[in-house]
N, C-alpha and C positions, 0 to 999 in steps of 0.2 A: 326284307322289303316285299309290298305288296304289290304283286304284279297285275292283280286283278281292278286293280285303282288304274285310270287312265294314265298315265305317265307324257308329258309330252315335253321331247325337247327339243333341244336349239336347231334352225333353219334360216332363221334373217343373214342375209349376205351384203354387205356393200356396195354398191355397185363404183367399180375403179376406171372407166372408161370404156369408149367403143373405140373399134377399128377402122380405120378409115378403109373404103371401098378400094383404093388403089393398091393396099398394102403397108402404106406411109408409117411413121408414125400414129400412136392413140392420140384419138381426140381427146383433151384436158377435159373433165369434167366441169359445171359452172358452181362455185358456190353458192352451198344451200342457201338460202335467202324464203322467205315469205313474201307472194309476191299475189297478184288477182289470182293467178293463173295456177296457183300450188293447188295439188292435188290433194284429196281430203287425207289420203296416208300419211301424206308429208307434214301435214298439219298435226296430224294425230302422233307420229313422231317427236315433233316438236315441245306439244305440250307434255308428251310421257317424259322429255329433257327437261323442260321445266320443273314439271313438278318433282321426279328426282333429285333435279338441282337445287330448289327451291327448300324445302323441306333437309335434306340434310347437309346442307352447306350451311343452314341455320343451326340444325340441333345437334349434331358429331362431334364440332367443336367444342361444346358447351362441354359435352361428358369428357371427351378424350385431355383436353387443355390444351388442343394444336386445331391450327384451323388449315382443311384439304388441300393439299398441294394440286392444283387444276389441270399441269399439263401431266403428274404422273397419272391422276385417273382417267384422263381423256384416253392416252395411249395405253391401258389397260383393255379401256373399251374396244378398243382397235385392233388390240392384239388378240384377245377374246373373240370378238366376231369374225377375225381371220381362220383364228383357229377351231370353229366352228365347222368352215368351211374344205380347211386342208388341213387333214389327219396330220403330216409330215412336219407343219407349223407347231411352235409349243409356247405358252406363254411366257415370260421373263421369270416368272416365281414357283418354284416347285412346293410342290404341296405342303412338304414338311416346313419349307419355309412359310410357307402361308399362314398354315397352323400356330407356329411359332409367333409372328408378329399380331394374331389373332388374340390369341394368349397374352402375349404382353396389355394390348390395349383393353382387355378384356379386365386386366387390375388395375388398369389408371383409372377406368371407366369406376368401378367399383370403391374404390378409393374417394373420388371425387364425390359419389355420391353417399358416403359415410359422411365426411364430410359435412354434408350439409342434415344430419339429423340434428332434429331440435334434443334437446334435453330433458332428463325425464319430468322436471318440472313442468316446463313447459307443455310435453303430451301431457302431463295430469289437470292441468287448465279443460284440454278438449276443447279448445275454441278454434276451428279448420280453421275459419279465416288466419287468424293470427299465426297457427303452425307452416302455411299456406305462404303469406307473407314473409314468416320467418327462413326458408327454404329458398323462395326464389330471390332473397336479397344477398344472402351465401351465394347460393350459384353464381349469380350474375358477378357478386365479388371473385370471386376464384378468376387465378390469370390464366388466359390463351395465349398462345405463343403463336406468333405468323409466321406463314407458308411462304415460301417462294413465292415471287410474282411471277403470272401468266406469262409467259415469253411463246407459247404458240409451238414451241420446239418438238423436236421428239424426246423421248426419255428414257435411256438404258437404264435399266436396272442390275445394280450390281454388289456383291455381298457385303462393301464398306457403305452402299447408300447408308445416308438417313435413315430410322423407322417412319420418320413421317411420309418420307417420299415410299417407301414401301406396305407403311400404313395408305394411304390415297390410292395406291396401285392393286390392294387387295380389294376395297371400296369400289373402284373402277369395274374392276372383273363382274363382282357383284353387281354391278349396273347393268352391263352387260348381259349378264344371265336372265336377268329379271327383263330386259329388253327381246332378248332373245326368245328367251320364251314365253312373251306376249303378241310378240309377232307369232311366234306359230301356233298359237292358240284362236289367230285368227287367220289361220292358213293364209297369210303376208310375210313379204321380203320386206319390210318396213326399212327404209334409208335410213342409217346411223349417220350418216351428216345433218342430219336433220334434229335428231337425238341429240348428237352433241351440241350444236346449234343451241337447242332450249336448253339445255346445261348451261354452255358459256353466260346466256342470256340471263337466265336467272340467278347467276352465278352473281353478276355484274349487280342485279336490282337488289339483292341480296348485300351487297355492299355499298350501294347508292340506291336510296328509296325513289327518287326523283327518274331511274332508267325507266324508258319504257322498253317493252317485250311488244315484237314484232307482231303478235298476236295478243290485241287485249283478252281483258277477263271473261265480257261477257263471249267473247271465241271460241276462246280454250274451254267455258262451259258449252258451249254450244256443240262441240265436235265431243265433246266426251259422252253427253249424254247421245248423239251418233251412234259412235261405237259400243256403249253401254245396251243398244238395243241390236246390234248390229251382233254381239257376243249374246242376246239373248238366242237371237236367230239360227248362231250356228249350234249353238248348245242342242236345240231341239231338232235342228236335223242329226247333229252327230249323234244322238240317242237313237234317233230311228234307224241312224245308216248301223249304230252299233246292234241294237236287237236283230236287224234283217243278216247282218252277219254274226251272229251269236248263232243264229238258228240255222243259217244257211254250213258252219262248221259242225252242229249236232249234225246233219246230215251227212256232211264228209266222211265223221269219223265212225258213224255210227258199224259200219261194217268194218271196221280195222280195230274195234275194241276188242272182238271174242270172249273168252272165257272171260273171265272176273276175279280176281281176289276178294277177302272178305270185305276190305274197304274199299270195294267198288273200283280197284283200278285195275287193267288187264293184266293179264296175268303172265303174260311173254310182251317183251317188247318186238313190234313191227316193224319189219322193214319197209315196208310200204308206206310207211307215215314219210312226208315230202319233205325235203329240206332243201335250202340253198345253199350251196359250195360259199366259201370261203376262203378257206384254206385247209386241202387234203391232199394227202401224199400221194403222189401219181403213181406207186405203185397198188393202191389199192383204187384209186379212181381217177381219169382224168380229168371227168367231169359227172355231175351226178344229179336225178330230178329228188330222188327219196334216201331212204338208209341201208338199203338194199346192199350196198357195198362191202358194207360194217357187220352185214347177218352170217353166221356161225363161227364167231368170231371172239374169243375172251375181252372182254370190253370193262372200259373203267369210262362212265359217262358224268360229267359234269352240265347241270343245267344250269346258265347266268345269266345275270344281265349284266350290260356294259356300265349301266351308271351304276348299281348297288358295291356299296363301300363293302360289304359282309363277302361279295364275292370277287371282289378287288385284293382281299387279303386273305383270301383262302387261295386264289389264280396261283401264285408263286410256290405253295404247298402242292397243289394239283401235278405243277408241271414236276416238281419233285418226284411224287411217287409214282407220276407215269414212266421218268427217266429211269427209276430205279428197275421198275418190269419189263420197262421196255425191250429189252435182252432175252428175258426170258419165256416172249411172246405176248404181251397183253397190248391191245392197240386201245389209244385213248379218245375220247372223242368230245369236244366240248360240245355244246350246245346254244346258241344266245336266241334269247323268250323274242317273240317278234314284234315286241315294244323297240324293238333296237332299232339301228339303221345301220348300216356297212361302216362308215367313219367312224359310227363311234366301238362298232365293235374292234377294228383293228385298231383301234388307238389304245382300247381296253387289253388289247394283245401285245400291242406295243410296250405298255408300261408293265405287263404281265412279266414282260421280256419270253413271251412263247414262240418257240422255235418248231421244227415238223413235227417233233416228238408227238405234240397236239394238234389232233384235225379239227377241224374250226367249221360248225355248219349255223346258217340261221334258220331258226323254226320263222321262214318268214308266215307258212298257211297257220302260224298256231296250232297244227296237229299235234307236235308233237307236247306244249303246255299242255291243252286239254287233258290230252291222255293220262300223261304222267306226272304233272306236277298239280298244286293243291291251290297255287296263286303265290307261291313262297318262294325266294332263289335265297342262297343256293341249293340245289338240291342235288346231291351226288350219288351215283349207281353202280352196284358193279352186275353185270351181265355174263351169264353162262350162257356158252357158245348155239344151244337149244332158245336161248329167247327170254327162258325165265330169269328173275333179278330178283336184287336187293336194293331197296332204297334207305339211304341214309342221309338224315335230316337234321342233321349236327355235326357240323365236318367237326369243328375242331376236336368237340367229347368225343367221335366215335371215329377221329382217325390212327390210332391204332387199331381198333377193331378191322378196320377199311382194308388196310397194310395185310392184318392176319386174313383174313378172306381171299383178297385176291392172292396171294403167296398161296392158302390153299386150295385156289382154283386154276392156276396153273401147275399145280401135281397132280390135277384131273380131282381134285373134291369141290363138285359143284355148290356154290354157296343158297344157301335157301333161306324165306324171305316168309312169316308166315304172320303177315298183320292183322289185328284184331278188329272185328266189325265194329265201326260209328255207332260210339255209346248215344243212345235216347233216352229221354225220360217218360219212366212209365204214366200213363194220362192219370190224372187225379179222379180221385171217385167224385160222383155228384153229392154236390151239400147236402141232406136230406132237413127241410124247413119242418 
């Protein structure tokens, strides 16, 4: 994964009520509604429901042969945004099931659309219209099968559902993500009431042409093109705020690099480079500003991030062979690149299932990405107690390697790391005319 691409994710939170000044019970929220007085986010919410709804509650059906079960996606959406919010929360479908029902519909989908290839005669015609025609009168024939009707309810999800209610509930999440991290791209808590609101709504006109949506068209074009300029705006500050801090971290780091390897990266790891606690054993810190703690110390360092899948499935190997040296003195230390944020990295911890074994810091100043990593996770280290390292950029090819190094750096044979300078190419001679 490229860390060096902005990354940005989920922060829209629903808002679930206030508290009354006495203490009393929360005050009920009012139902989203479109009304003079709605706020341009709320609107813009809306139509992002719309058009979500509008769009594939038309075209899913077609491919898959089931048409969206509406309250399992809604309550997707819901448990997704929750879980955005509180690490502790988990959504009803485990990944592996996710995958799996992914899979399934992923060969009805393909199936369906064999299906409808014309025949080699007919391509040997080459007349589009007619192949055109011949295609969409297939599809259209092919049966869909109906969903449950709307009932409003909540919806558990459970390992004898439906696939279709657990297909709608994978669709749902997906909503949500795409929700989620459009609001934070426009540094907004965007109302999911509002969201689901244009879902139902278009849900409805989608099934009767004659519904109207509480926001006509030319509206919903009106606030989009809005916001369309409204993301051109922030786009161009967040370039400047990025370059002012691009340049403002060359400075930081400039005096914590020192010496140099041939590929330009320093050539002991610094203790000085700042990190944020996380989670560290309180025998080595109770609390800590940088890596200071961790300096002359046999070290096995892992650099992640919380969303990259590569280092999702390396974490449980990690925690393996830090357990296994653990005993024989080597202290582990993860790292998470400071694209993260604190929930998502102990949720990342959580499903790691990492216990003290691993100290957990976030590079929130980015010192320590700069330094040591290329823009790549995961990136894995092992560190002689003097500063100097090795990096290893292939956990899985080079985890035996990894095993034998650290083994022979706790018999005191320090491991050594001896990278080759950044091939260039030589300049081309001049044409001579």
């Amino acid at each position: 994964m490229d860390m060096k691409k902005i990354a940005l994710g989920s922060a829209a939170l629903a808002a679930f009520g206030l508290m009354a000044c006495n203490g009393e019970k929360p005050i009920e929220k009012a139902p989203a509604a479109i009304t003079a007085n709605s706020t341009d986010d709320e609107k813009f919410a809306y139509m992002l429901g719309a058009q979500f709804g509008g769009q594939n509650f038309t075209i899913i059906p077609r491919q898959m042969g089931e048409e969206i079960y509406e309250d399992a996606l809604i309550q997707a959406i819901r448990d997704n945004v929750k879980a955005s919010k509180d690490s502790n929360f988990n959504v009803q479908m485990t990944q592996d099931s996710l995958q799996a029902i992914s899979g399934r519909y992923s060969s009805i989908a393909r199936s369906r659309y064999e299906a409808t290839r014309p025949d080699s005669a007919l391509l040997a015609e080459g007349n589009n219209e007619k192949i055109k025609a011949y295609i969409d009168s297939v599809a259209r024939a092919q049966p869909i099968t109906k969903a449950p009707a709307s009932t409003g309810a909540n919806v558990t999800i459970a390992a004898d559902s439906p696939d279709n209610t657990k297909f709608s509930y994978l669709l749902g999440l997906q909503f949500a993500n795409q929700f989620l991290g459009i609001g934070n791209q426009f540094q907004t808590e965007f109302d999911v009431d509002y969201f689901i609101l244009g879902i139902k709504e278009s849900v409805a006109k989608v099934a009767d042409s004659t519904f109207v949506l509480q926001l006509p068209q030319d509206s919903l074009n009106a606030i989009g093109q809005r916001y369309q300029q409204k993301m051109q705006d922030l786009r161009q500050a967040a370039i400047k705020k990025q370059q002012e801090e691009e340049a403002k971290l060359k400075e930081e780091i400039a005096p914590l690099r020192g010496d140099t390897l041939a590929n330009g990266m320093p050539q002991k790891f610094n203790p000085k480079v700042k990190a944020t606690k996380i989670a560290v054993d309180k025998a080595i810190a109770k609390d800590l500003e940088n890596l200071e703690p961790f300096a002359n110390k046999p070290l096995f360092v892992m650099y992640f991030s919380a969303t990259c899948g590569h280092c999702a499935h390396a974490a449980p190997e990690v925690l393996a062979i830090a357990k296994e040296f653990a005993p024989k003195g080597l202290v582990t230390l993860a790292v998470a690149s400071g694209g993260n944020q604190k929930v998502g990295i102990r949720k990342f911890m959580d499903n790691a299932k990492w216990d003290e074994t691993i100290n957990v810091v976030w590079d929130e100043s980015r010192q320590f990405g700069e330094l040591y990593s290329d823009g790549y996770v995961p990136k894995v280290y092992v560190v002689n107690p003097d500063g100097t390292y090795k990096m290893y950029t292939a956990f899985e090819n080079q985890k035996e390697e990894m095993k034998q190094d650290i083994a022979g750096l706790l018999s005191g044979k320090n491991v050594e790391w001896n990278p080759e300078a950044p091939k260039t190419e030589a300049p081309k001679a001049a044409e001579t005319k």
